[in-house]
N, C-alpha and C positions, 0 to 999 in steps of 0.2 A: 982546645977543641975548636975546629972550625964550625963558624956556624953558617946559616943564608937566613936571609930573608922571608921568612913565612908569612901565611894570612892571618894568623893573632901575634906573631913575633917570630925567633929567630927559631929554626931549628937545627940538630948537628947535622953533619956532612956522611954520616953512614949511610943516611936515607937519600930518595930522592927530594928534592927538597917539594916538588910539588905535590907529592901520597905522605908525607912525611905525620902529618898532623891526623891522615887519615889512618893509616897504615902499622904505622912503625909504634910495637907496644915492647921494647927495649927497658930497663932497669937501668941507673935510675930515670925519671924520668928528663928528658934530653930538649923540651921545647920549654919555653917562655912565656907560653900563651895562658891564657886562661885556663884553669882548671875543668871550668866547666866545659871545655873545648874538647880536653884532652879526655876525660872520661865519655862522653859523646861518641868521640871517633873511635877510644880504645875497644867501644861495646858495638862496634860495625862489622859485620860478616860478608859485609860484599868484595869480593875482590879486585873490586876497583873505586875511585869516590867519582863524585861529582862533573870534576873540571874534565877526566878522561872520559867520562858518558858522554860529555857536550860536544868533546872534541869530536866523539865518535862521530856523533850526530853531524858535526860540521862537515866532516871527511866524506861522511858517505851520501850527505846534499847535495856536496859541489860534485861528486861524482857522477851522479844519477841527473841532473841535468832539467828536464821540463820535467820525468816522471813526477812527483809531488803534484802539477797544475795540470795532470794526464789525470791521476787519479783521483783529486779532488772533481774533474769533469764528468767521472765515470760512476763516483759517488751520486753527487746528483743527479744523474742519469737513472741511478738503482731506485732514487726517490720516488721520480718523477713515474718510471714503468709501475711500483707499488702504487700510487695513487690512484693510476688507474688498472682495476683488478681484473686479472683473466690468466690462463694457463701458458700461454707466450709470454704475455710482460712478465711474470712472475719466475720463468727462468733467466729472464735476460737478467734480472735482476740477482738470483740466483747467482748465475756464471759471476757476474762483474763481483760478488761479496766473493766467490771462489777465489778468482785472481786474484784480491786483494791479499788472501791470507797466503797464498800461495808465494806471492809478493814478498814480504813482510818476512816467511818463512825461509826462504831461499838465498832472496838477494841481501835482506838485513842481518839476520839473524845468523845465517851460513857464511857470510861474507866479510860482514861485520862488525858485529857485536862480538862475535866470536874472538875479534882482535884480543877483548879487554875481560872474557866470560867463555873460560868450558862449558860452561851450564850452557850457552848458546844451542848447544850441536842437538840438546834436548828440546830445546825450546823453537829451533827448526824443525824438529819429528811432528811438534807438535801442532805447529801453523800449518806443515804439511796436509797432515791427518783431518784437520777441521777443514782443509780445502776440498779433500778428497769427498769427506761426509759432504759437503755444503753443495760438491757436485752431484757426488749418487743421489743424494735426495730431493734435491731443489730443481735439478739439471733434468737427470738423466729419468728419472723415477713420477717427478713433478708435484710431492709431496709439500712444495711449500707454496704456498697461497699468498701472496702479502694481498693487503688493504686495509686503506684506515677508514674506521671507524667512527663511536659514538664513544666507547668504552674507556675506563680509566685506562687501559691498557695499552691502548692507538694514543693519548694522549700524552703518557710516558717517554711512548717511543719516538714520538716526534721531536718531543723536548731531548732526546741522547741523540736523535737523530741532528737537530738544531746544534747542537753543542759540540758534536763529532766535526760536523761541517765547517760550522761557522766560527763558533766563541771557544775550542780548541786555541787556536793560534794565537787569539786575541787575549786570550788567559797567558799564553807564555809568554808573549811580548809584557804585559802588563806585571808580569811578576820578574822583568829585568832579563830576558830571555832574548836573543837576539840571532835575524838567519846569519849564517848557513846551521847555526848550534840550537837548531829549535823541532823539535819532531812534529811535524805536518800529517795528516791525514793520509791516510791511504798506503804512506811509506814508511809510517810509525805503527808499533802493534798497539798504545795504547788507544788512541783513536780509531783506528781500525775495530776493536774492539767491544769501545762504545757506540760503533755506528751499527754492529752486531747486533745486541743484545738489543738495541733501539727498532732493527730491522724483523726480529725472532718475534717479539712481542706483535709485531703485522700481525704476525702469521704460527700465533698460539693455539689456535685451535688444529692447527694440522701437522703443527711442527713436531716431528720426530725427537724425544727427547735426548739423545747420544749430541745434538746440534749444539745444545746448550751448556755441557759441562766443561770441555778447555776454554770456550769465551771467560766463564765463571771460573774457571780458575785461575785465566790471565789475570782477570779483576782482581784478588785477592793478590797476585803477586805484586801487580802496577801498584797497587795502591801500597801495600806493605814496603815497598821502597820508593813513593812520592817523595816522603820527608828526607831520605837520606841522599837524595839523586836531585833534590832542589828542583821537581817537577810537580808543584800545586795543582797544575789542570788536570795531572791523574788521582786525586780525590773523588773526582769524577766516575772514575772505575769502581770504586765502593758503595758510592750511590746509586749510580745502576745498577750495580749487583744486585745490590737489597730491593731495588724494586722489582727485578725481574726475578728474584726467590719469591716475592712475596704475591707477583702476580701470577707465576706457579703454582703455588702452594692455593692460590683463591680459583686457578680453572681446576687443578685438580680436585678440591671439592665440589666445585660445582657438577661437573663429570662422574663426581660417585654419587649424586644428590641425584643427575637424571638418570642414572643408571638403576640405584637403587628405588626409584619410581617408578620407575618403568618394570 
């Protein structure tokens, strides 16, 4: 049996040799690695591993050109118009979270993620759809309000906002992540995501609830494949989560508390 080269040792030649370790769950078993390696990957449902994510990521960086330091500019931009609160800044800021998912939705996920993920074509519908909402309601309607606060909740958001922004990048480089293979703000959905629910949390009191269930459910997907996709900075995704369920769940009592008083 011919074998190659793998990442805990050799594997045979029926496989590719680089999904081989991830991928291929063959009788008997056919690698030399670690056992603990080989049951790891045997119990992986993604249809692609690690090294093809990154690639993807590399592919569609060098592609896409300045966008990435376009929408990290446009981000701050979103910040800056919430900070200071009024019905104009708060759609501009609006529009700019729209494009981003719209972004994210189209160019990444339709284009290429897709390469490596049928699931992709859903996962476009769905960046779509949260563009469309974030316009009807933010844009076009003017139902979302940002401005920060006093509140645990402005406090939150600032920190996922901080994190989206800033220590995003600096968490992937820092966990051996290197560009063009590294998902950036703005052209990534995980970060995109946290700078979301960082953004929704402004603007809780007005925010329409349909806004916040695909962010939260990206959360739950980002984070359910951090570990197997070797993306630590999306743990991030779960932690916001939890705080923006839990800062829901504390306006929505508070709301039946004045209601109920009233």
């Amino acid at each position: 049996m011919t074998l190659y080269k793998g990442e805990y040792g050799s594997v045979c030649a029926t496989c590719n040799p680089r999904q081989c370790l991830y991928l291929c769950q063959t009788e008997p078993p056919h690698s030399t690695g670690p056992p603990f390696a080989r049951k790891a990957n045997a119990a992986m449902t993604l249809p692609f591993d690690s090294e093809q994510f990154h690639e993807i990521f590399a592919t569609y960086n060098s592609a896409i050109g300045a966008a990435p330091a376009v929408a990290w500019l446009l981000g701050v931009a979103g910040v800056l118009y919430a900070l200071r609160p009024g019905p104009v800044r708060s759609r501009v800021t609006a529009a700019i979270l729209a494009l981003l998912w719209f972004w994210d939705g189209v160019i990444y996920h339709g284009f290429y993620f897709l390469q490596i993920n049928d699931a992709a074509l859903l996962f476009a519908a769905l960046f779509v759809a949260e563009g469309v909402l974030i316009l009807h309601y933010g844009v076009l309607r003017g139902r979302l309000l940002f401005y920060y606060g006093n509140q645990s909740r402005h406090v939150a958001g600032a920190l996922m906002l901080a994190f989206a922004l800033l220590l995003y990048p600096l968490a992937g480089l820092a966990s051996g992540q290197r560009y063009p293979a590294l998902p950036l703000f703005g052209v990534a959905p995980c970060p995109t995501t946290i700078y979301t629910l960082g953004l929704l949390l402004w603007a809780m009191e007005d925010c329409p609830e349909p806004l916040w269930l695909l962010p939260l459910l990206w959360a739950v997907i980002g984070t359910s494949a951090a570990y197997l996709l070797e993306v630590p900075q999306d743990y991030a995704l779960g932690i916001s989560a939890i705080a923006a369920i839990f800062s829901l769940a504390r306006n929505r009592a508070r709301s039946s508390a004045r209601r109920s008083g009233g």
